[in-house]
N, CA, C and O atoms as a DFTB+ gen file, in Angstrom:
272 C
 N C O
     1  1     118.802     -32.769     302.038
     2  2     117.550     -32.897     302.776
     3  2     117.453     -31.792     303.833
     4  3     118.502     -31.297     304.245
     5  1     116.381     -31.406     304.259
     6  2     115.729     -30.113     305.389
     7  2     115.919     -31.492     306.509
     8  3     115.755     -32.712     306.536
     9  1     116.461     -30.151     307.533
    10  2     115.941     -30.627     308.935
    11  2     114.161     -30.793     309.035
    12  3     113.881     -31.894     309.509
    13  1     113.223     -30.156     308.779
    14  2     112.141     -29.991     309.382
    15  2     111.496     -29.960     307.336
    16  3     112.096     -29.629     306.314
    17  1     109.884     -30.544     307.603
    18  2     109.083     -30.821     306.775
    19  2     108.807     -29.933     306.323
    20  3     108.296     -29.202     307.172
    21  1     108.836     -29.494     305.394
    22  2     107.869     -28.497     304.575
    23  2     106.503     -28.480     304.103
    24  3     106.275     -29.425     303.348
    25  1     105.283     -27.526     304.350
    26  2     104.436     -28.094     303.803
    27  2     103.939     -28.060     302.570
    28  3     102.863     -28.639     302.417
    29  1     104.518     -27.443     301.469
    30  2     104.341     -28.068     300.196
    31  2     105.013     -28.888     299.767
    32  3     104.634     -29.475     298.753
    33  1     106.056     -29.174     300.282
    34  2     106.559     -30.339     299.691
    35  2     105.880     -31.692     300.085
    36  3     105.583     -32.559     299.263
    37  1     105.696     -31.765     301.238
    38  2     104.418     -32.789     302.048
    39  2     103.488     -33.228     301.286
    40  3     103.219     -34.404     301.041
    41  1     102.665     -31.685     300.661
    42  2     101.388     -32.108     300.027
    43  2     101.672     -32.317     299.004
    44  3     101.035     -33.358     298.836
    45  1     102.337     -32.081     297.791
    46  2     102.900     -32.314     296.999
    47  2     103.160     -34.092     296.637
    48  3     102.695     -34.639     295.637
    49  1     104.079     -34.858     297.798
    50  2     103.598     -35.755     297.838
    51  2     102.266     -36.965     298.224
    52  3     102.059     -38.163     298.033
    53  1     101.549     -35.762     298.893
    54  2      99.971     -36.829     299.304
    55  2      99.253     -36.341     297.919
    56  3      98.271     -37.031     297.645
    57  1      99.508     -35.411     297.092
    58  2      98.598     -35.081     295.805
    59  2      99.184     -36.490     294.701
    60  3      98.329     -37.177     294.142
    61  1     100.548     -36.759     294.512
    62  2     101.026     -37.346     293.821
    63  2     100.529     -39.086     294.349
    64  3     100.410     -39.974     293.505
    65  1     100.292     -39.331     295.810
    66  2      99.364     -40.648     296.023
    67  2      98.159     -40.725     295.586
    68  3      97.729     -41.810     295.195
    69  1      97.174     -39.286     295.563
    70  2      95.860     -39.416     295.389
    71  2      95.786     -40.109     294.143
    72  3      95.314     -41.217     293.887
    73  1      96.620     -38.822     293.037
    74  2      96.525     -39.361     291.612
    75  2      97.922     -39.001     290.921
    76  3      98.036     -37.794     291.138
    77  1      98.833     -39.343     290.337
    78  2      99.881     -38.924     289.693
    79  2      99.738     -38.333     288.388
    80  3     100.555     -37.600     287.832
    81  1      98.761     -38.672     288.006
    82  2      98.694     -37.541     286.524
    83  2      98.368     -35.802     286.933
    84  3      98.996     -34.813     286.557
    85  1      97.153     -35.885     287.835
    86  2      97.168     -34.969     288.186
    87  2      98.180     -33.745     289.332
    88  3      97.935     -32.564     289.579
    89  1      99.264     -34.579     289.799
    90  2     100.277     -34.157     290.836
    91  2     101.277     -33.044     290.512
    92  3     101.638     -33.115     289.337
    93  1     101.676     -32.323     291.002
    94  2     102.429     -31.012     290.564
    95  2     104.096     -31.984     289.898
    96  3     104.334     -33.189     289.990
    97  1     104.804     -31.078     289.385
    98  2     105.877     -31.709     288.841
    99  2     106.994     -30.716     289.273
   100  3     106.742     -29.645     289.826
   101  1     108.294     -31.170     288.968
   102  2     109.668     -29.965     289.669
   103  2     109.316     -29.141     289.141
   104  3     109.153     -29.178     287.921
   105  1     109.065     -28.074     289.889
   106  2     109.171     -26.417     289.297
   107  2     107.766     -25.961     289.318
   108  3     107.637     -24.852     288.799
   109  1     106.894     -26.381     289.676
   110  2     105.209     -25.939     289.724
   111  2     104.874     -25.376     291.678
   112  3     105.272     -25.495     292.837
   113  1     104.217     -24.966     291.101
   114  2     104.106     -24.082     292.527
   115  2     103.055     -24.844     293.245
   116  3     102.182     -25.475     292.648
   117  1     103.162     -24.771     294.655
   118  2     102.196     -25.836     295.138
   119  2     101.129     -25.014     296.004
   120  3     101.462     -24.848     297.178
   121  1     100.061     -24.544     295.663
   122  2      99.085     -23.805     296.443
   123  2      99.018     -24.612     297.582
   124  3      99.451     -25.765     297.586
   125  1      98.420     -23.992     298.696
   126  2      97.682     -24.555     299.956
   127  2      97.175     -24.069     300.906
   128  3      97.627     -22.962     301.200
   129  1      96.387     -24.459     301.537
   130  2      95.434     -23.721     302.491
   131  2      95.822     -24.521     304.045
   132  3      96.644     -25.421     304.219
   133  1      95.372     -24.183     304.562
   134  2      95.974     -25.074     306.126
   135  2      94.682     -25.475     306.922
   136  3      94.280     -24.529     307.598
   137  1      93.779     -26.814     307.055
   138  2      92.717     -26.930     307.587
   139  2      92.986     -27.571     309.051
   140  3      93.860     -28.353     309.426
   141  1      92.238     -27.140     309.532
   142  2      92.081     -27.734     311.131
   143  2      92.254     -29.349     310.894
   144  3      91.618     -29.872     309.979
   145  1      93.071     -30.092     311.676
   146  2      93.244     -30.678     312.456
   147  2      93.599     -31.246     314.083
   148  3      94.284     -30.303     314.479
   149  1      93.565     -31.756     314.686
   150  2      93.861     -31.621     316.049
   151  2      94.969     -31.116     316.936
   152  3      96.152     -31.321     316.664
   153  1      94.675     -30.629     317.720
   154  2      96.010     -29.489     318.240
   155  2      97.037     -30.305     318.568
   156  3      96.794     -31.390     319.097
   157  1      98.131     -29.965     318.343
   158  2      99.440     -30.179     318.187
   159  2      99.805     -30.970     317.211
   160  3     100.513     -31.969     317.341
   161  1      99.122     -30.363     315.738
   162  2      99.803     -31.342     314.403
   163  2     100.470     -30.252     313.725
   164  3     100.037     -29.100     313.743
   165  1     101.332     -30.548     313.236
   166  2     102.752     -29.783     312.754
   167  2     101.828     -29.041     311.415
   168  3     100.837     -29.406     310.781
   169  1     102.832     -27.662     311.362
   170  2     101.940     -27.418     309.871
   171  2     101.864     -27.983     308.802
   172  3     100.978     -27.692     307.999
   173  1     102.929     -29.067     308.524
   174  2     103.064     -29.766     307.080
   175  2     101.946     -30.897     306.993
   176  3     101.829     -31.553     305.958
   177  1     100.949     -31.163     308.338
   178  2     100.137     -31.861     308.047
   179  2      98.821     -31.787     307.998
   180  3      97.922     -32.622     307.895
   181  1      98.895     -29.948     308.144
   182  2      97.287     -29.378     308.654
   183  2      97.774     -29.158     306.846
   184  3      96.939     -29.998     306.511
   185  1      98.350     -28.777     305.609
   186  2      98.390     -28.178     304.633
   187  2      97.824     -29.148     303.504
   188  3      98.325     -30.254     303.299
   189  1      96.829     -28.689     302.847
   190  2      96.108     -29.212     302.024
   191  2      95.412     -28.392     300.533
   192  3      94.853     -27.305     300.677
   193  1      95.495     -28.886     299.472
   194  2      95.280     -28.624     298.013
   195  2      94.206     -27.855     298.733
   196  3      93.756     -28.047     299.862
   197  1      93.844     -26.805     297.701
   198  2      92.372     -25.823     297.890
   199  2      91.175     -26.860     297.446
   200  3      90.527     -27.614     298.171
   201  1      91.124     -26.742     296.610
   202  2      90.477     -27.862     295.494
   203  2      89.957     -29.180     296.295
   204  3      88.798     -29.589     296.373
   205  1      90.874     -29.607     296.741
   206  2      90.607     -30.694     297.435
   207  2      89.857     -30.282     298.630
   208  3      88.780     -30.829     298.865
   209  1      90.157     -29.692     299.133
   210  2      89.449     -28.681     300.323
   211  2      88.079     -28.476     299.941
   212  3      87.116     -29.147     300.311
   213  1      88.080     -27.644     299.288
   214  2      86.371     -27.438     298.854
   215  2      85.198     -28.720     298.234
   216  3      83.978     -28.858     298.324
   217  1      86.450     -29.611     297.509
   218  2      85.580     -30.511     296.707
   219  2      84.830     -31.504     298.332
   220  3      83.716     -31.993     298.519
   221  1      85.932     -31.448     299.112
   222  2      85.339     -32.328     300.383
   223  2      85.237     -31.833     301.287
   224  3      85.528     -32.569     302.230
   225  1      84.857     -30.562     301.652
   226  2      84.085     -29.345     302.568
   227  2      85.160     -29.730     303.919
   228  3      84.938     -30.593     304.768
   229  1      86.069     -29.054     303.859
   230  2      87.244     -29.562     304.820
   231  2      87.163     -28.241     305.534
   232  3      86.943     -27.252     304.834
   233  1      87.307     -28.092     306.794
   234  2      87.241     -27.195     308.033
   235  2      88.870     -26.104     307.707
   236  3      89.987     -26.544     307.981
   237  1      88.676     -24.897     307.185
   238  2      90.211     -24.472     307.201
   239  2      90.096     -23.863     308.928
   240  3      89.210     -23.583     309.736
   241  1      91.738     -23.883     308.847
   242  2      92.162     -23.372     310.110
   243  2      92.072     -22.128     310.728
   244  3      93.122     -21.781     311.269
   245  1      90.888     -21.138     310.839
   246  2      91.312     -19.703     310.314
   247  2      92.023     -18.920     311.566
   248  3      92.414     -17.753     311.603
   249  1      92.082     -20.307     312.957
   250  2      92.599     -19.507     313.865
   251  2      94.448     -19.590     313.422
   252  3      95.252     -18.841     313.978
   253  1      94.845     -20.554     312.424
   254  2      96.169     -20.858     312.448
   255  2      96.530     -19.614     311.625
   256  3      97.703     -19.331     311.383
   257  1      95.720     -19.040     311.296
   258  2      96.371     -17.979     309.790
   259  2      96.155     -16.502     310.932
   260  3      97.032     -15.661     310.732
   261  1      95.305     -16.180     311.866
   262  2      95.585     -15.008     312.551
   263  2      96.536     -15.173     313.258
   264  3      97.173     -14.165     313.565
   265  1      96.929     -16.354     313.717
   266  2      98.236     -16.377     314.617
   267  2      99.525     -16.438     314.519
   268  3     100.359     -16.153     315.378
   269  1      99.702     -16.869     313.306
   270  2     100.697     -16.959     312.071
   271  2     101.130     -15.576     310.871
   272  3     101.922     -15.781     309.951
């Protein structure tokens, strides 16, 4: 186990709650985009599917990606 969360592995598991057929499997690469949430949330919980992002017009973070 990691000291600290990862965020595809994170989303990886909230994709596999949404729906499990559709959920990545060992060895698939896990895209992600990082959308705003409220300041001081760790990155593994601002990180979210693209797809999912767009399908539900989700705010990305774009100040987290110039600062990063």
């Amino acid at each position: 186990m990691y000291a600290n969360k990862m965020a595809h592995v994170e989303l990886a598991a909230k994709m596999r709650e949404r729906d499990k057929a559709t959920a990545p499997q060992v060895g698939d690469r896990v895209q992600y985009v990082m959308v705003k949430k409220p300041k001081g949330s760790k990155g593994y919980e601002k990180s979210e599917d693209p797809l999912y992002v767009l399908q539900n017009n989700l705010p990305i973070d774009y100040e987290w990606y110039i600062s990063n």
